[in-house]
N, CA, C and O atoms as a GROMACS GRO file, in nm:
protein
  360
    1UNK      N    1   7.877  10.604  11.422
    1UNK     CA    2   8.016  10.641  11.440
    1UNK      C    3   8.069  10.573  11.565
    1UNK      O    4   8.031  10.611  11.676
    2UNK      N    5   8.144  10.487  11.552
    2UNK     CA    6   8.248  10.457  11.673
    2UNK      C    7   8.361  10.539  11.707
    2UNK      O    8   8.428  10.599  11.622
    3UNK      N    9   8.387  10.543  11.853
    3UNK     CA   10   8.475  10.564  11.933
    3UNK      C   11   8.599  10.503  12.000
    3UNK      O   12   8.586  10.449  12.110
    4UNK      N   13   8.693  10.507  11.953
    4UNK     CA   14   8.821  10.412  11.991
    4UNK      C   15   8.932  10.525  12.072
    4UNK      O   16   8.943  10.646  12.055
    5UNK      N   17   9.006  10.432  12.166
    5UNK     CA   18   9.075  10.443  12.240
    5UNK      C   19   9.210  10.458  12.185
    5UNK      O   20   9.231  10.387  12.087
    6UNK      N   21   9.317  10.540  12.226
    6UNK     CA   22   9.431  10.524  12.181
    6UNK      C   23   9.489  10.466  12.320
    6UNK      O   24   9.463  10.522  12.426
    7UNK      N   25   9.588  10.322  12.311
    7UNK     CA   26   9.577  10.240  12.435
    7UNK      C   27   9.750  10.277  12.451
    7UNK      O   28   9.797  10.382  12.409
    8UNK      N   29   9.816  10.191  12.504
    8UNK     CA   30   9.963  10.222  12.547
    8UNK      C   31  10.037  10.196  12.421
    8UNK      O   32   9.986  10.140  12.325
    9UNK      N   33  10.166  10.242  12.426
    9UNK     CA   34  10.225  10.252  12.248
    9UNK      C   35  10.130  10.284  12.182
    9UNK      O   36  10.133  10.227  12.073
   10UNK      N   37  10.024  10.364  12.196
   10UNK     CA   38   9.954  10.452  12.049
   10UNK      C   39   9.890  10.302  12.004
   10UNK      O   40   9.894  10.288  11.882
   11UNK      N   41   9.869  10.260  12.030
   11UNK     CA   42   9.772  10.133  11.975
   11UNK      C   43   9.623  10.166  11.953
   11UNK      O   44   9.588  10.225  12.055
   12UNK      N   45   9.540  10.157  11.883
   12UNK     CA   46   9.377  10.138  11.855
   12UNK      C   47   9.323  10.026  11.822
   12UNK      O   48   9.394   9.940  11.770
   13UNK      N   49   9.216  10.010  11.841
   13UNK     CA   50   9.119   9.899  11.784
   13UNK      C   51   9.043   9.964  11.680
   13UNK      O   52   8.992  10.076  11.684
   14UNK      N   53   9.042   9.852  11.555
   14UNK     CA   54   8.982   9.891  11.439
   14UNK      C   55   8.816   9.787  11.487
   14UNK      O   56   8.823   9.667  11.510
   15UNK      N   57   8.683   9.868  11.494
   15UNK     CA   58   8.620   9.793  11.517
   15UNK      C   59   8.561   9.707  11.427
   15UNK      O   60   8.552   9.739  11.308
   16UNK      N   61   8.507   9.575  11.478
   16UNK     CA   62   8.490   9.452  11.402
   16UNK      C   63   8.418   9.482  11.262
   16UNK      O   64   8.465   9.448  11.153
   17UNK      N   65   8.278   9.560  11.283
   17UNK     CA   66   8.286   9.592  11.164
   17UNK      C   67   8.292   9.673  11.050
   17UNK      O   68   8.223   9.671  10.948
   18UNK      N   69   8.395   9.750  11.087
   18UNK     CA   70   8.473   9.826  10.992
   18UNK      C   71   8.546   9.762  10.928
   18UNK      O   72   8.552   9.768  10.806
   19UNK      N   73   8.624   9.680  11.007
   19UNK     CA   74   8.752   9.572  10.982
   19UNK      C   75   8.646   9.480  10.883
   19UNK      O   76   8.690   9.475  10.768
   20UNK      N   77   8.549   9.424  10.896
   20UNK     CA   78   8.453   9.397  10.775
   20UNK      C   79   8.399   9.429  10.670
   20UNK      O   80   8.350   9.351  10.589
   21UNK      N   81   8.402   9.559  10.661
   21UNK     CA   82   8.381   9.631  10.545
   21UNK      C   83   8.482   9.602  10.474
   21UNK      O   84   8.458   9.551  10.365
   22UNK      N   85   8.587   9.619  10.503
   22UNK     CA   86   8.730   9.680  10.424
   22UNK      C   87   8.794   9.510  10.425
   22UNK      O   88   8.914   9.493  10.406
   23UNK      N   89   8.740   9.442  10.438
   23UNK     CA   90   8.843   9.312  10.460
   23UNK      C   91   8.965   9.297  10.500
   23UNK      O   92   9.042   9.228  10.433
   24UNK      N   93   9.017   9.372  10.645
   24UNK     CA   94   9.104   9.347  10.723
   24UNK      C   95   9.157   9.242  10.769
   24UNK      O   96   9.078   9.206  10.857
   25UNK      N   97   9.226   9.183  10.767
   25UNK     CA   98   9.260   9.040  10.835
   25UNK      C   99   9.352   9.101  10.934
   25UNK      O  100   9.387   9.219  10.947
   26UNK      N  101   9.389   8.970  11.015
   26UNK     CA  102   9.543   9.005  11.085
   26UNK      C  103   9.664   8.999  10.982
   26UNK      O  104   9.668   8.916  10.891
   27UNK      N  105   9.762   9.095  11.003
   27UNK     CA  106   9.844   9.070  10.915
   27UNK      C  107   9.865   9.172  10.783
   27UNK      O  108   9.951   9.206  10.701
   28UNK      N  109   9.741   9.195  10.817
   28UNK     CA  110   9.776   9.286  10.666
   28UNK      C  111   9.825   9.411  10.681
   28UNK      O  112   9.832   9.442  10.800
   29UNK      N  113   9.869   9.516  10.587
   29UNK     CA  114   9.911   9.617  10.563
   29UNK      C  115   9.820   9.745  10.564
   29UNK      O  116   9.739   9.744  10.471
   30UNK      N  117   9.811   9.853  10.645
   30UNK     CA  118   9.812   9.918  10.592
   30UNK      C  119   9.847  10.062  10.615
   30UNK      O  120   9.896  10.089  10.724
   31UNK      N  121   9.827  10.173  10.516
   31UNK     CA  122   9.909  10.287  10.489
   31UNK      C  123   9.816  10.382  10.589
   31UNK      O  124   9.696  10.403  10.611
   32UNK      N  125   9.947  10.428  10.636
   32UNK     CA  126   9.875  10.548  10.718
   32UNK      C  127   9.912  10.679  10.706
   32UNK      O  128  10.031  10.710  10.704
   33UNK      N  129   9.794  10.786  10.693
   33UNK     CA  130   9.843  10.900  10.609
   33UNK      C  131   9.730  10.983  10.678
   33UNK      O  132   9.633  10.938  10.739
   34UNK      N  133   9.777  11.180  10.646
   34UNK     CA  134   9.697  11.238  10.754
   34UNK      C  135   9.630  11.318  10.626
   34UNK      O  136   9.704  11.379  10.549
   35UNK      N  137   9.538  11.316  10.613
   35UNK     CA  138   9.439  11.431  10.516
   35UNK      C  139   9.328  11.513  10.621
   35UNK      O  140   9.241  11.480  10.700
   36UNK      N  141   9.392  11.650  10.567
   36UNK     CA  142   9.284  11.735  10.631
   36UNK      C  143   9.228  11.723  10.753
   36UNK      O  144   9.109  11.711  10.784
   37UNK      N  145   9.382  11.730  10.856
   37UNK     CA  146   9.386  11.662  11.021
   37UNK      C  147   9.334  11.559  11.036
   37UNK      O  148   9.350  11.547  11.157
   38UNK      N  149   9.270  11.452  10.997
   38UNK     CA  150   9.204  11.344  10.974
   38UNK      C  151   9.344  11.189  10.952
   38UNK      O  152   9.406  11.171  10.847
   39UNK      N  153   9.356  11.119  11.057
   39UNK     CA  154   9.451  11.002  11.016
   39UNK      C  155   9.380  10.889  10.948
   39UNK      O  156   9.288  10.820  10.994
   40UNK      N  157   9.426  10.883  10.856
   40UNK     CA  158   9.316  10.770  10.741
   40UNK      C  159   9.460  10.646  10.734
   40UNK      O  160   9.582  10.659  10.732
   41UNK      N  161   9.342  10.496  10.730
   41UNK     CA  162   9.436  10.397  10.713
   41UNK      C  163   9.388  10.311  10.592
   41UNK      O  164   9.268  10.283  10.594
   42UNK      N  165   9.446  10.274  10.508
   42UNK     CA  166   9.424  10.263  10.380
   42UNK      C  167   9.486  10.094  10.342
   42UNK      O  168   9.601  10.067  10.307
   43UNK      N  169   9.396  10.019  10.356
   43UNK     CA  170   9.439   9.861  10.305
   43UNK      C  171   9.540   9.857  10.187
   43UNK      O  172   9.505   9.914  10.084
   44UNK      N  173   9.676   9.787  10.191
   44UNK     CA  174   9.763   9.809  10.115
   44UNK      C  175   9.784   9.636  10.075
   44UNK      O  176   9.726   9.564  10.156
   45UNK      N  177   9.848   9.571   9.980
   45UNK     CA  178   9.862   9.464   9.936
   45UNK      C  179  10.015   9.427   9.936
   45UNK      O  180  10.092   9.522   9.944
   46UNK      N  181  10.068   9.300   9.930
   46UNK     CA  182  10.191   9.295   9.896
   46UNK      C  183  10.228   9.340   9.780
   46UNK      O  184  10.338   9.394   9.769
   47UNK      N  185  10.130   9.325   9.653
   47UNK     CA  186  10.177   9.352   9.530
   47UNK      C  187  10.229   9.488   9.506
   47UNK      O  188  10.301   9.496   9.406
   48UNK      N  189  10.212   9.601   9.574
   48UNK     CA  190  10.246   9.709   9.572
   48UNK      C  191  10.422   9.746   9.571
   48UNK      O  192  10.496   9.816   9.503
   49UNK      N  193  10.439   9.638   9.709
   49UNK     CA  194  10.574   9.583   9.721
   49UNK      C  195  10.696   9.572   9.559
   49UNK      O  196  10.786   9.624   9.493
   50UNK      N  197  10.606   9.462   9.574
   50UNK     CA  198  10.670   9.376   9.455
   50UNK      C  199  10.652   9.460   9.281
   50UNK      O  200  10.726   9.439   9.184
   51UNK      N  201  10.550   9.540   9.286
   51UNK     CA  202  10.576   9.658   9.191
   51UNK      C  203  10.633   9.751   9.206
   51UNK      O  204  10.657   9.809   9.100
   52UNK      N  205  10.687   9.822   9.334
   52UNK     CA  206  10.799   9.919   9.382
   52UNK      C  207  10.923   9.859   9.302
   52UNK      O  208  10.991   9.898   9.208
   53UNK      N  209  10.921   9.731   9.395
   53UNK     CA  210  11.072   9.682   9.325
   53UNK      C  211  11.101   9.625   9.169
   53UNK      O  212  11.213   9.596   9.128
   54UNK      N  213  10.993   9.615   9.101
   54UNK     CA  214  11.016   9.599   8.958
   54UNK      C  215  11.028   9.772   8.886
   54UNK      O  216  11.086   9.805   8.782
   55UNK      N  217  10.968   9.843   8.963
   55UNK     CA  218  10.953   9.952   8.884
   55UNK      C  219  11.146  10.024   8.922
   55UNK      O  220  11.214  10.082   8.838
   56UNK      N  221  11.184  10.000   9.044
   56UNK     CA  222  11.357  10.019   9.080
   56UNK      C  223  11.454   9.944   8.983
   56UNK      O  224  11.567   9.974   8.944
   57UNK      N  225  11.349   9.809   8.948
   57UNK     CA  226  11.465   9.716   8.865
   57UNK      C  227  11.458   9.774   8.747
   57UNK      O  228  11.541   9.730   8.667
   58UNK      N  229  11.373   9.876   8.699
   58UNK     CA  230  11.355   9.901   8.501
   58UNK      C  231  11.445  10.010   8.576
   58UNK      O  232  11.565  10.016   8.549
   59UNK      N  233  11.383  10.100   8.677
   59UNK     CA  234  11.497  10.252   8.702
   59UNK      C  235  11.629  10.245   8.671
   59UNK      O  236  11.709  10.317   8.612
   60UNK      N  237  11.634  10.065   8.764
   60UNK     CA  238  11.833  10.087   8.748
   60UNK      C  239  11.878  10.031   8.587
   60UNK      O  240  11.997  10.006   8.565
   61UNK      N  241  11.815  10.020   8.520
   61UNK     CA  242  11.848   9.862   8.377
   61UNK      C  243  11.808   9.743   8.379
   61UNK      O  244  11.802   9.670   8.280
   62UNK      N  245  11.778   9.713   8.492
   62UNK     CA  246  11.779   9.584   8.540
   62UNK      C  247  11.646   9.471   8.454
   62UNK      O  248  11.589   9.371   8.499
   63UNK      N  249  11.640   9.507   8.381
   63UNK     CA  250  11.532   9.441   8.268
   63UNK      C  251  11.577   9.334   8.162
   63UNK      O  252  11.699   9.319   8.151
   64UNK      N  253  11.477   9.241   8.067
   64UNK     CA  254  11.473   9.183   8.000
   64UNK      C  255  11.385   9.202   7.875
   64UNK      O  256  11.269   9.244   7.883
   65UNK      N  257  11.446   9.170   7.761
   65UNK     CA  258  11.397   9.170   7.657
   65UNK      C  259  11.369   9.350   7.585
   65UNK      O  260  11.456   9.435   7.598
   66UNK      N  261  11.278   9.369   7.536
   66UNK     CA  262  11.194   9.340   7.467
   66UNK      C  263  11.186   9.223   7.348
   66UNK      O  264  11.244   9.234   7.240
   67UNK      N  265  11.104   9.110   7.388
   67UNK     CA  266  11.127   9.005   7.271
   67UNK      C  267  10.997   8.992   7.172
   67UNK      O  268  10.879   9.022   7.192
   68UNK      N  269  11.052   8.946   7.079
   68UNK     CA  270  10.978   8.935   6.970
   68UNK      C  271  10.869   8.807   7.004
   68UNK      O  272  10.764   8.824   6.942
   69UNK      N  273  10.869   8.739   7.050
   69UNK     CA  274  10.784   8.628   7.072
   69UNK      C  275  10.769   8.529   7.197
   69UNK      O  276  10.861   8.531   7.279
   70UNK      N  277  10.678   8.455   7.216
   70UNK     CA  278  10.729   8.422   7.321
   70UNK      C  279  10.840   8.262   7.351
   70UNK      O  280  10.875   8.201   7.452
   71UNK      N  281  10.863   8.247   7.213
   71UNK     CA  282  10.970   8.109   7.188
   71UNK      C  283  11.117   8.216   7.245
   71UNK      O  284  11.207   8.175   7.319
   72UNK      N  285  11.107   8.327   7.200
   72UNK     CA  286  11.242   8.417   7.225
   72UNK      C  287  11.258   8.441   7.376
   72UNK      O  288  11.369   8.439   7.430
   73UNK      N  289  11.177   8.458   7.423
   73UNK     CA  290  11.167   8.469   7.583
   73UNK      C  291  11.224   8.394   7.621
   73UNK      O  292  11.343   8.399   7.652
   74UNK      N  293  11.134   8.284   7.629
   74UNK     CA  294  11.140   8.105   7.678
   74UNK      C  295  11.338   8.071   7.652
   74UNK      O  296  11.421   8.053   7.742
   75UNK      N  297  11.356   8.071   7.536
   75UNK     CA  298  11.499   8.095   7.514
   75UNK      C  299  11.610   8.147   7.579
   75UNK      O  300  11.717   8.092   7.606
   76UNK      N  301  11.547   8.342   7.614
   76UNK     CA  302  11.660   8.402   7.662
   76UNK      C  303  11.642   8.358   7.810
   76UNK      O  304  11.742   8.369   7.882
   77UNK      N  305  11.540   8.314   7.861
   77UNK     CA  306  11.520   8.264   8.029
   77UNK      C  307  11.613   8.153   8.045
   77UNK      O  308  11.703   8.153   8.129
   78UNK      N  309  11.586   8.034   7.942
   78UNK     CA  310  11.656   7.938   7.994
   78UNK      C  311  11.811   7.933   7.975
   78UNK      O  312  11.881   7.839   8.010
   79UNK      N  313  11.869   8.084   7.894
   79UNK     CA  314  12.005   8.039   7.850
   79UNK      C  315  12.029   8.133   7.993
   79UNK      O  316  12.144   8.124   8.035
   80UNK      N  317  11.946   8.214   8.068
   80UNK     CA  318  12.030   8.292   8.180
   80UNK      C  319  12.018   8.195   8.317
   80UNK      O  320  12.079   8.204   8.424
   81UNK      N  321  11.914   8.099   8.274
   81UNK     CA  322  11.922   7.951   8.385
   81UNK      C  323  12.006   7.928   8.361
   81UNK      O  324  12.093   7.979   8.432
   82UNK      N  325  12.050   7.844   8.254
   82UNK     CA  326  12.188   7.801   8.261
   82UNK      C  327  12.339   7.883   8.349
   82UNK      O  328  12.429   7.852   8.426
   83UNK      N  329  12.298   7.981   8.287
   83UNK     CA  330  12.437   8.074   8.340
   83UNK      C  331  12.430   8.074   8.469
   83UNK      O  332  12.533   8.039   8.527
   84UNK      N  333  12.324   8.106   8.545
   84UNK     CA  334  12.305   8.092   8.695
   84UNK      C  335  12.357   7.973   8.758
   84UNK      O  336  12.448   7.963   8.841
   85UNK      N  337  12.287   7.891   8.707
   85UNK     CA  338  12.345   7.691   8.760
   85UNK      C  339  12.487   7.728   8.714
   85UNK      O  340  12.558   7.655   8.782
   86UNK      N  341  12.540   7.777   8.661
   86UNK     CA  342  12.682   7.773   8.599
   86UNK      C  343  12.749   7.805   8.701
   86UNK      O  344  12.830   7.736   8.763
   87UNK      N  345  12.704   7.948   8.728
   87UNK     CA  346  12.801   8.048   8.848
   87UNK      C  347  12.798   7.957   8.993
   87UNK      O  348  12.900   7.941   9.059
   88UNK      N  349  12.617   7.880   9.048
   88UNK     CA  350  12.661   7.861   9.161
   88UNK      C  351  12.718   7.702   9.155
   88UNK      O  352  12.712   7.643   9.263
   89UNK      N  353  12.763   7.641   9.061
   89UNK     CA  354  12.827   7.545   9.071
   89UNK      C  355  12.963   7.528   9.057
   89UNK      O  356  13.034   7.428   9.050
   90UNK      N  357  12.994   7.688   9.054
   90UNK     CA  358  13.147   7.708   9.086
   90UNK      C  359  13.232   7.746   9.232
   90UNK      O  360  13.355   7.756   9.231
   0.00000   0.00000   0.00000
């Protein structure tokens, strides 16, 4: 069991190899949450992100298709390219 410091601004050191276990890098994310007086920090990904905001985009409508194939897709993508190049070339 290690022992860490809480330093100025509430700062800690995650030690090296803990931060090895869990594959910590610099930079990364993660969630901090209190269970059973206990502060647990929990490696989080961008993708989590980026599934928040798809799961807001079906909440609001903000979706495509359901298509029958994937020639129909390919189709409805490139006719809403078009429309896009349309708008910002006005």
């Amino acid at each position: 069991m290690d022992i860490v410091a809480v330093k100025t601004k509430f700062q800690i050191v995650i030690p090296q190899h803990i931060r090895e276990q869990v594959k910590v890098e610099i930079g990364d994310l993660l969630e901090a949450s209190v269970e059973d007086g206990k502060i647990t920090f929990t490696p989080k990904s961008l993708i989590d992100r980026h599934l928040a905001e798809g799961l807001e985009d079906a909440k609001q409508g903000r979706t495509h298709g359901p298509y029958a194939n994937a020639k129909d897709a390919i189709k409805a993508l490139e006719t809403r390219a078009k429309r896009h190049a349309k708008k910002r070339g006005q």
